[in-house]
C-alpha positions as CSV (number, residue, x, y, z in Angstrom):
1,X,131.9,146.6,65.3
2,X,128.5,145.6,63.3
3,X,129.0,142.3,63.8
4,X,129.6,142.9,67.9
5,X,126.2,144.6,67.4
6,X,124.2,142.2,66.0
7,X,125.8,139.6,68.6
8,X,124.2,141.6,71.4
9,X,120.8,142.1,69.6
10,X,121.1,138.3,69.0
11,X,122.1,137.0,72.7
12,X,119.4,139.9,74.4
13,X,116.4,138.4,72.1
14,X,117.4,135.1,73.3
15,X,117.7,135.9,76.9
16,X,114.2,137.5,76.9
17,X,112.9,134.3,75.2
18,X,113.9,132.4,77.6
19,X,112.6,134.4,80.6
20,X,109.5,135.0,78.5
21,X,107.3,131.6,80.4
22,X,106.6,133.5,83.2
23,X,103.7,136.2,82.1
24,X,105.6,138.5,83.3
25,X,104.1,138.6,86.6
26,X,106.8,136.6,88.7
27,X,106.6,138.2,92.1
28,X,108.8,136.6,95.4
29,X,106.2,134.6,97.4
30,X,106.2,134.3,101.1
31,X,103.7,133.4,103.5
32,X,103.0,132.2,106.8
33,X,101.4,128.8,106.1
34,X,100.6,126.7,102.5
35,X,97.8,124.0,103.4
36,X,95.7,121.3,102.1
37,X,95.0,117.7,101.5
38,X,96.4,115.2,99.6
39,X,93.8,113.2,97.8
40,X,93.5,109.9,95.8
41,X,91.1,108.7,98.0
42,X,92.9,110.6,101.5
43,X,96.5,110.3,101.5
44,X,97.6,108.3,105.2
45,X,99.3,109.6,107.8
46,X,103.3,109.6,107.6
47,X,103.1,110.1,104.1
48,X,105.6,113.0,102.7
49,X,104.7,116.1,101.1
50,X,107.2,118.0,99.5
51,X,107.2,121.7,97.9
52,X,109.8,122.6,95.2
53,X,110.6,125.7,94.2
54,X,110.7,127.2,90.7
55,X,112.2,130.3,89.0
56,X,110.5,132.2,85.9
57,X,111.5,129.7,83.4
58,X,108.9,126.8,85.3
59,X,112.4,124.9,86.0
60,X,113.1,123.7,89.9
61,X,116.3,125.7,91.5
62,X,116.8,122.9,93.9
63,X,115.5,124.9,96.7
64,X,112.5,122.5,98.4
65,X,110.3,122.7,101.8
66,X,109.6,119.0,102.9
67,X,106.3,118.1,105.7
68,X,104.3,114.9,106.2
69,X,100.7,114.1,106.0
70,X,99.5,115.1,109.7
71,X,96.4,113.1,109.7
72,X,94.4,110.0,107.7
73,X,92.7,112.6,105.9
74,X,95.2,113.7,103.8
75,X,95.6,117.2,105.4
76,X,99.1,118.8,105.0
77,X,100.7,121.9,106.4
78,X,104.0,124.2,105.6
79,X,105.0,127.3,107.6
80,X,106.8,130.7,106.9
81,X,107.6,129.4,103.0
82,X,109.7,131.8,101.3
83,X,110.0,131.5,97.6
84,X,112.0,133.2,94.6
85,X,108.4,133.1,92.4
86,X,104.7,132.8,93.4
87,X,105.2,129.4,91.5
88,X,105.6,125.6,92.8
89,X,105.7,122.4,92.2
90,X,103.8,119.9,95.1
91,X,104.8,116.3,95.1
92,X,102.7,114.0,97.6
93,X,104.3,110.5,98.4
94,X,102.7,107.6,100.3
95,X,99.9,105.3,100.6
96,X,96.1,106.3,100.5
97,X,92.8,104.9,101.2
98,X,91.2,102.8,98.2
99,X,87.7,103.6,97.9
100,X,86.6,100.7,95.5
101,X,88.7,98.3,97.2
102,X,87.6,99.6,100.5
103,X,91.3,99.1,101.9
104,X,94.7,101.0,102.6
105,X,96.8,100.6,99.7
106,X,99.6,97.9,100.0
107,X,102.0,100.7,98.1
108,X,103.2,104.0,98.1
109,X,101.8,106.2,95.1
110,X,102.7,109.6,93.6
111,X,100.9,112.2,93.1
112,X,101.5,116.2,91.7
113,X,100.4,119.6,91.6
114,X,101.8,122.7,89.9
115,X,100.0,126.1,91.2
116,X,100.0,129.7,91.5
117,X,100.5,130.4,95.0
118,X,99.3,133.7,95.2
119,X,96.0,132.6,94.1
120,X,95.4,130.4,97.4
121,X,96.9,129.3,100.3
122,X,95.2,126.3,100.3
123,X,96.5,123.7,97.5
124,X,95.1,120.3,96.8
125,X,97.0,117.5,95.1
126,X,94.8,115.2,93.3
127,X,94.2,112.9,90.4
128,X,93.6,116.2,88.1
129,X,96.3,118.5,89.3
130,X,98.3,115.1,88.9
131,X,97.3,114.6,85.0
132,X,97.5,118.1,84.1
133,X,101.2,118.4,85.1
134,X,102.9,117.4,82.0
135,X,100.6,118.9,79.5
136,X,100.9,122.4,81.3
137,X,105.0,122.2,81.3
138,X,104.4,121.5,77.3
139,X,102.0,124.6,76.5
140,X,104.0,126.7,78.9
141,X,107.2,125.4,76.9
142,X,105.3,126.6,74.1
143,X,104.4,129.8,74.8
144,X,101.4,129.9,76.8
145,X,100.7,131.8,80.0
146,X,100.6,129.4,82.9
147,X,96.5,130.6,83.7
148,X,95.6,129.7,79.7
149,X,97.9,126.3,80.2
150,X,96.2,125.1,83.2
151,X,92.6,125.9,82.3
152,X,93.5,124.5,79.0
153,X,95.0,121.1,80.3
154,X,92.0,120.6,82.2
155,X,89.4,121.2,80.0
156,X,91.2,118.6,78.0
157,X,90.6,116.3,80.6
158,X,87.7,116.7,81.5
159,X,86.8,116.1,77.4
160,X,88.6,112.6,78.0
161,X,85.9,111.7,80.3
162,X,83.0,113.2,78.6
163,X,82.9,115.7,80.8
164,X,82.2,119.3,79.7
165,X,82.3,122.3,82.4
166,X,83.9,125.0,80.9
167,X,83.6,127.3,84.6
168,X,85.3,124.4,86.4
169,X,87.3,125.7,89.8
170,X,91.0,125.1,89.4
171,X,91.6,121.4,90.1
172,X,94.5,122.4,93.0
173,X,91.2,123.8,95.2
174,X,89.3,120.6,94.7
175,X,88.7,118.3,97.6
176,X,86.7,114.7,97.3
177,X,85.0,115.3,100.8
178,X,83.5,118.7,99.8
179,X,80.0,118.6,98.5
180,X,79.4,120.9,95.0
181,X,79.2,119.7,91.6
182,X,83.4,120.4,90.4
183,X,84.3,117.9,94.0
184,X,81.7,115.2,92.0
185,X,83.6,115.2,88.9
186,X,86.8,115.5,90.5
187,X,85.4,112.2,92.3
188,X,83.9,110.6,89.6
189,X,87.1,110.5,87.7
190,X,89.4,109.6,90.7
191,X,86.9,106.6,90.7
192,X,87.6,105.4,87.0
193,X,91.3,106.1,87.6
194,X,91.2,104.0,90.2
195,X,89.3,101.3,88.7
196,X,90.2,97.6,90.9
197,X,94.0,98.6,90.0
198,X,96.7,97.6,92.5
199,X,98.7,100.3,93.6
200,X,101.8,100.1,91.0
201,X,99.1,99.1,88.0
202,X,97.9,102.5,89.2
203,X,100.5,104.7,88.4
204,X,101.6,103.0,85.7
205,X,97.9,103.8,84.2
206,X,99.1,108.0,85.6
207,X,102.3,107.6,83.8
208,X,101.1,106.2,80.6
209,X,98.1,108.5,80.2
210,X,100.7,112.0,81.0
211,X,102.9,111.1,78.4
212,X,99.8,109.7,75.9
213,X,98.2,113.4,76.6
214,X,101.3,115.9,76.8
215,X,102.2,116.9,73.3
216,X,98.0,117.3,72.0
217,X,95.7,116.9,74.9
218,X,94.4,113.9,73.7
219,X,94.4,110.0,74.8
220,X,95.3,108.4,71.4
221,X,96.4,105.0,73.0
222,X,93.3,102.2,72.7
223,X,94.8,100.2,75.3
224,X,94.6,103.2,77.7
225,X,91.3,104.4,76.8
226,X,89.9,100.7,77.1
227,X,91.6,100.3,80.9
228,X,89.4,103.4,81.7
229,X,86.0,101.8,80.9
230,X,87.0,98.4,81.6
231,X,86.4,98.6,85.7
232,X,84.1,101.3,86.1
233,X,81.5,99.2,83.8
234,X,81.7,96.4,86.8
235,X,81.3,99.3,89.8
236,X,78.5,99.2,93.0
237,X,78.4,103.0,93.1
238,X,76.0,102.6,96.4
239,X,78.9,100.4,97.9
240,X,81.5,102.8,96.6
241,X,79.8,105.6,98.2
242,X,79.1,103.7,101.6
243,X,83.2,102.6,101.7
244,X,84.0,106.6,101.6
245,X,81.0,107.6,104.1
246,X,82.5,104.8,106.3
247,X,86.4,106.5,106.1
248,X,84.9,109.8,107.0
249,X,82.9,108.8,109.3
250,X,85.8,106.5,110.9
251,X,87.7,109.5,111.2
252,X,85.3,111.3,112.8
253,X,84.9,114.0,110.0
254,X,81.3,115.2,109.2
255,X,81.4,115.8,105.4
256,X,78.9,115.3,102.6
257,X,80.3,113.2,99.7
258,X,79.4,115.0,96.8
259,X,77.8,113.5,94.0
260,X,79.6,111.9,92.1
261,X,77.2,109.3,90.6
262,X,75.7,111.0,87.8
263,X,79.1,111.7,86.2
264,X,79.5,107.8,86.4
265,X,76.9,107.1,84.4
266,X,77.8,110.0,82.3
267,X,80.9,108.6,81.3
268,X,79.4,104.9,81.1
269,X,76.7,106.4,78.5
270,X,78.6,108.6,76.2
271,X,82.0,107.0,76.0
272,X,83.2,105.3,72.9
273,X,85.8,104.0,74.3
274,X,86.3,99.3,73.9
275,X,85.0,97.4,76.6
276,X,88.1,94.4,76.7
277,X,88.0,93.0,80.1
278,X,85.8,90.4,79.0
279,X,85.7,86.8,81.2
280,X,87.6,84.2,79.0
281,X,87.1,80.3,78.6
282,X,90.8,78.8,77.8
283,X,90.5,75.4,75.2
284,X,92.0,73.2,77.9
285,X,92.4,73.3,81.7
286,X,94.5,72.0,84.6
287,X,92.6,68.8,84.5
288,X,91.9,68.3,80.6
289,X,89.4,70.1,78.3
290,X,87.7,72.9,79.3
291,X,84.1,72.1,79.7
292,X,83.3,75.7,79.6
293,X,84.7,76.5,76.2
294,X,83.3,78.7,73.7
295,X,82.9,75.3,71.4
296,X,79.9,72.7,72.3
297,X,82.2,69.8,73.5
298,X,81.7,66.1,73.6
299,X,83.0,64.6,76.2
300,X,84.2,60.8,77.2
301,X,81.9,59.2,79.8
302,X,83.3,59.6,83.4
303,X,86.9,61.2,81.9
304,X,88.8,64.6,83.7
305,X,88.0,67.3,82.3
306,X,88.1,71.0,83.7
307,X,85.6,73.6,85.0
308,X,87.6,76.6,84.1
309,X,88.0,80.5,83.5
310,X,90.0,83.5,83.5
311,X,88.1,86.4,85.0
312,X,89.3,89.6,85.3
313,X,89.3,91.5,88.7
314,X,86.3,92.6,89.4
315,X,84.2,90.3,87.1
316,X,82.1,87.6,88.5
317,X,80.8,84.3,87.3
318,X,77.8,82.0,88.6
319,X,76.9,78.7,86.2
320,X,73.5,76.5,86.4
321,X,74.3,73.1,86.1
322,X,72.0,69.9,86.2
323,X,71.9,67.9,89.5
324,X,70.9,64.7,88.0
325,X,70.4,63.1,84.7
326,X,66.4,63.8,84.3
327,X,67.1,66.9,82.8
328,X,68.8,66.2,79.5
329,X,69.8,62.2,80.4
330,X,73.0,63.7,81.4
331,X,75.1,66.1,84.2
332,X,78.2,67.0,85.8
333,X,80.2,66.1,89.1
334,X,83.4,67.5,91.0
335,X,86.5,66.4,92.7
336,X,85.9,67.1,96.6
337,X,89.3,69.2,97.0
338,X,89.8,70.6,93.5
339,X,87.7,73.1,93.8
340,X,90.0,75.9,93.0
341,X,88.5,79.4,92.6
342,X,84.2,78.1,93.0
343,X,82.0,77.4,95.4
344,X,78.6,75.3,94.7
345,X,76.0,77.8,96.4
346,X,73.8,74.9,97.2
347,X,72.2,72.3,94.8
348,X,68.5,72.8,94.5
349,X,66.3,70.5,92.0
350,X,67.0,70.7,89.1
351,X,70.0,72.6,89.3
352,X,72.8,73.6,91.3
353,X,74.4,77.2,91.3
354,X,78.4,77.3,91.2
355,X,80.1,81.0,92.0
356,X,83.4,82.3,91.1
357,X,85.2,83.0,94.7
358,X,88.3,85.0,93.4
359,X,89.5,86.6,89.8
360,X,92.4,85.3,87.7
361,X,92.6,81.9,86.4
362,X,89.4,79.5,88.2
363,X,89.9,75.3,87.5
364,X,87.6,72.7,88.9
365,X,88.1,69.1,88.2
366,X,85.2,67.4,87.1
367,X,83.7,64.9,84.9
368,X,80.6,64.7,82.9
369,X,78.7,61.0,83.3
370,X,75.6,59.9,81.3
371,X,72.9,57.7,82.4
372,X,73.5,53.6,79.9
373,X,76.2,56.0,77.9
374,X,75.4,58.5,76.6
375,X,73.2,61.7,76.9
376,X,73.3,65.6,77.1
377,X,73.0,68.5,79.1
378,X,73.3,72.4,79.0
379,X,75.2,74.8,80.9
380,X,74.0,78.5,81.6
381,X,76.0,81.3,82.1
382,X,75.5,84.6,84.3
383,X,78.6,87.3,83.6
384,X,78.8,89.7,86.2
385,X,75.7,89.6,87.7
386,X,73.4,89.4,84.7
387,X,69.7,88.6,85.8
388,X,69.5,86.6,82.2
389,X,72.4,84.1,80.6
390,X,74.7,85.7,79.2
391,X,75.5,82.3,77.3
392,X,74.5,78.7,77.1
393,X,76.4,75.7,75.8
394,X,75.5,72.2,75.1
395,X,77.7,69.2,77.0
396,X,77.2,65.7,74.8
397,X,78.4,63.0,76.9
398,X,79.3,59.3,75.5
């Protein structure tokens, strides 16, 4: 008979453990509409939106309300939504409007939100509400209240992007078209997400900095934490902010896009995270050496040779190149048709200006010639639109 006792005493503290998550505030939800917008930049029209429902222990009971994205805005709408808790899980699929790119996505991307219904009837699913997901399921696993986890796991990503704004709104009632200062960051960081990532690069970059984050609230990975300054060193903010004003505009919304600039620089000024996405000269090229390598080269009179680079997206590349020997006794010309990747801006005495045209891996054929044999020249480099040379490098011809 003791032992049956100290069975049930065992098996009742259990089952209270496990219904322990929920604060003990879990109240049946209903209402007669759940709005919002769906947010990267604006979710497109057609894309789906989908509610789950989920009981006191934060896990889905397989009961879900399913709507589409009315508009190119991103705006959402659900009617007469009946649920066992107050709390839900909000899963937006589809494609979006890239503000650095300045184009629809060529993919589909996923984005999340887990909220408190009764605090709002609207709900917006963003970047944040996204990034907090899996670090909020871990503290709630862990004991915390679900108000503690989600201000928690936000304040913990605002610190990844050197942000500190302890009175933040709750990222579900953010909106990038809103004017205020919590919209700017929300912005801001939407932005270095975003970076010049294709769509799947994208959420890989989501995917890999949830998991990095869930277990301490704190990017560890260097690879991650480089991918976030990497772009955002290489942004036009004016043209950034002219692409959104231009969606809005085209959609016939009047809005003020918040400022999100200052947070830009913010993060560009006190992050400590490695700058990688350097522009690289390969040894050799399609055509033979590399006259661009990082070694001063000496090169056969009149023999292929390539004018070549790897430059990451969004980097950009212009060299200054002698037009005719009286510079140094020696120059440079290229194959009419190999051009791969440059253009030559326009030749103007003394030099001419060549331009990178895309990113990736740029190869020109070419061939360095000397005036009676033999002779000289140097080569000046301006990285990403650097007013000074970034580098010079000698060419010795015989």
């Amino acid at each position: 008979m003791k032992n049956s006792i100290v069975l049930i005493l065992l098996v009742a503290t259990f089952l209270s453990s496990c219904t322990n998550k929920d604060d003990g505030n879990l109240t049946p939800y209903k209402t007669e509409k759940i709005s919002g917008v769906s947010q990267k930049g604006p979710f497109l029209n057609g894309s789906s939106l989908t509610i789950f429902e989920l009981d006191g222990s934060f896990d889905q009971t397989g009961k879900s309300f399913i709507t589409q994205i009315t508009d190119n805005s991103g705006s959402f709408e659900l009617d007469n939504i009946s649920l066992l808790t107050q709390y839900a899980k909000l899963k937006a699929d589809g494609y979006y409007f890239n503000e650095v790119k300045n184009i629809n996505s060529l993919g589909p991307v996923s984005l999340f939100a887990l909220s408190d219904l009764s605090n709002s009837s609207t709900i917006n699913i963003n970047l944040l509400t996204t990034l907090e997901l899996s670090r909020v399921e871990y503290l709630i696993s862990n004991g915390s209240n679900f108000n503690d986890a989600k201000h928690q796991a936000q304040q913990e990503i605002l610190s990844m992007f050197f942000i500190s704004k302890p009175t933040m709104a709750a990222s579900e009632l953010l909106d990038i078209s809103v004017n205020g200062d919590d919209n700017a960051i929300l912005l801001a960081i939407s932005l270095i997400i975003q970076g010049f990532r294709a769509d799947a690069e994208l959420s890989q970059l989501l995917g890999d900095i949830s998991n990095d984050i869930r277990t301490d609230g704190i990017l560890n990975s260097q690879s991650l934490s480089s991918a976030l300054i990497n772009d955002v060193t290489l942004f036009d903010t004016v043209q950034i902010r002219n692409n959104i004003e231009n969606k809005y505009n085209s959609l016939g919304i009047t809005t003020v896009i918040p400022h999100f600039e200052p947070y830009i620089k913010q993060f560009l000024d006190s992050c400590t995270y490695t700058f990688t996405n350097y522009i690289t000269y390969p040894e050799n090229g399609l055509w033979g050496i590399n006259v661009l390598n990082t070694q001063d080269s000496v090169f056969i009179n009149m023999a292929d040779c390539s004018f070549c680079a790897y430059l990451p997206e969004g980097t950009t590349l212009k060299i200054f190149s002698p037009t005719n020997y009286s510079m140094d006794s020696a120059a440079i010309s290229f194959a009419v048709g190999f051009d791969d990747g440059w253009i030559i801006l326009g030749p103007g005495s003394p030099y001419m200006t060549l331009e990178s045209t895309k990113n990736g891996l740029i190869d020109w054929r070419a061939w360095p010639h000397a005036y009676e044999g033999g002779g000289v020249f140097t080569l000046y480099f301006y990285e990403n639109n650097s007013v000074s040379p970034t580098r010079t490098k000698n060419i010795y011809v015989q």
